[in-house]
Legacy VTK file of the C-alpha trace (Angstrom):
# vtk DataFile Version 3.0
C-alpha trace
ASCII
DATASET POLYDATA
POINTS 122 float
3.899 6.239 -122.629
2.342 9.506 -122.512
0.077 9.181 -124.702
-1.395 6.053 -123.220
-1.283 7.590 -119.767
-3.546 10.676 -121.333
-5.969 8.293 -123.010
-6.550 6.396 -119.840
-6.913 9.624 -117.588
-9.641 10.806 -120.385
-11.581 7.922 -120.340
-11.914 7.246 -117.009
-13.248 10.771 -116.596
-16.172 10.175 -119.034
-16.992 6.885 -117.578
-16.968 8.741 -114.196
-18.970 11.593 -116.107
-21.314 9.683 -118.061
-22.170 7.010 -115.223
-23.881 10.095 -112.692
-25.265 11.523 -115.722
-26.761 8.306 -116.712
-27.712 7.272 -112.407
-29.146 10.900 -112.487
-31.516 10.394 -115.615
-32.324 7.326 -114.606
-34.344 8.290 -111.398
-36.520 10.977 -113.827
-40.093 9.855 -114.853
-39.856 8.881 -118.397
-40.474 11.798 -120.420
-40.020 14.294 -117.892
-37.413 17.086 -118.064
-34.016 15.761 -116.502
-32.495 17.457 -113.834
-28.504 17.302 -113.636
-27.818 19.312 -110.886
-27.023 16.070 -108.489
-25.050 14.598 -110.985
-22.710 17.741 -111.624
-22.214 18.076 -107.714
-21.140 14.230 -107.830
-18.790 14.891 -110.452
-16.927 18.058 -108.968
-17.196 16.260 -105.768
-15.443 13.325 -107.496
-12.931 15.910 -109.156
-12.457 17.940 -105.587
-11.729 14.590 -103.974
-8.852 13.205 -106.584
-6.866 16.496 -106.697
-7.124 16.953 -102.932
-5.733 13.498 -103.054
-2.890 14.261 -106.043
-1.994 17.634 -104.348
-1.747 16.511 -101.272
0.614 13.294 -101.752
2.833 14.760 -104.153
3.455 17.784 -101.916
4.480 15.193 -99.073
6.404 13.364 -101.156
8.824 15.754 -102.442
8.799 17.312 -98.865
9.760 13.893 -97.701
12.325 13.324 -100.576
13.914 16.799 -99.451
13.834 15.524 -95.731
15.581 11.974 -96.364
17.925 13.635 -98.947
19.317 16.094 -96.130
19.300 13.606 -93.591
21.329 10.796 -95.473
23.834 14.009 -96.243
23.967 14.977 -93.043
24.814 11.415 -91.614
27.297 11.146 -94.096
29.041 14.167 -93.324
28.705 13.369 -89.445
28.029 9.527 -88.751
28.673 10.183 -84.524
25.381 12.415 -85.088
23.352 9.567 -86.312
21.521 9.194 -83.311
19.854 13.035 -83.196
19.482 12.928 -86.695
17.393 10.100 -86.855
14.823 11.680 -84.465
15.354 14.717 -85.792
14.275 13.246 -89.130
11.374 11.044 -88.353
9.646 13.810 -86.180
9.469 15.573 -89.437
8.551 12.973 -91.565
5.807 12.269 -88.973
4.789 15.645 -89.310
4.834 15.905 -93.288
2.856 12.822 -93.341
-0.028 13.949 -90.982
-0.547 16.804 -94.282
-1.618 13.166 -96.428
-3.710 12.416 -93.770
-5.480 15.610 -93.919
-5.953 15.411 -97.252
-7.417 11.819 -97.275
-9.610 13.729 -94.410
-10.965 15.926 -96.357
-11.147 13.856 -99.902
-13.354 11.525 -97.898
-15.250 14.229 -96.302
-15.962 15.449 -100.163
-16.940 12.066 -101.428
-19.397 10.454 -98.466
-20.557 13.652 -96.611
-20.501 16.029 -98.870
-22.092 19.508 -97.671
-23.093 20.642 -100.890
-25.882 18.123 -101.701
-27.355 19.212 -98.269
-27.143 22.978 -99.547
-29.015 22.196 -102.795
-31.283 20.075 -100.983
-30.737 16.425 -101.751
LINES 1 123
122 0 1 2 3 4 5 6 7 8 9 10 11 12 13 14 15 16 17 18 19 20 21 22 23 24 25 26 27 28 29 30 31 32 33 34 35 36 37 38 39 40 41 42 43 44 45 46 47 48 49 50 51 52 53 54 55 56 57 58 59 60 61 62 63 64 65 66 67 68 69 70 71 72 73 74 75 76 77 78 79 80 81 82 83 84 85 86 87 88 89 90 91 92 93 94 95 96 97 98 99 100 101 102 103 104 105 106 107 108 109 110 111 112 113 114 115 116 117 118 119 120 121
């Protein structure tokens, strides 16, 4: 299984790669010298915006497993509490998830208005 889950990861990469390299080349006069530096931006970009997005959710997860874990422990310990725990515990899941959020923020921010093609001028 982890094989297969390497291979896919790999070639979805190079088609990512490979498809700006080949959109980037492709606006070049034939014969011309090709200039990659809008299709390297799009790939980091691309990069920047899936491990925003990986680091983001699995931080939030595990900080909501943790949450949930003490919660359901602490309701089992006390069940006349349940009432205080329970807003307790989804004021802080609210919380945790708002980190997701500003990590889709910012993965979208990468991907459709991305500052660094403005810097390099395109």
């Amino acid at each position: 299984m982890k094989k297969i889950f390497t291979m896919d990861v790999l070639v979805i990469f190079s088609v990512l790669f490979s498809a700006s390299l080949a959109a980037a080349a492709e606006a070049a006069a034939p014969g011309a010298p090709v200039d990659y530096t809008k299709a390297v931006v799009i790939a980091c970009s691309l990069l920047a915006a899936g491990l925003a997005m990986a680091l983001g959710t699995i931080g939030t997860g595990i900080g909501m497993g943790n949450g949930l874990s003490g919660a359901t422990n602490a309701v089992g310990r006390n069940p006349e509490a349940h009432g205080k725990i329970l807003v307790t515990m989804m004021v802080g899941l609210a919380m945790i998830e708002s980190l997701a959020i500003y990590a889709l923020v910012i993965a979208l921010v990468v991907l459709y208005a991305n500052p660094l093609l403005k810097v390099i001028g395109l």
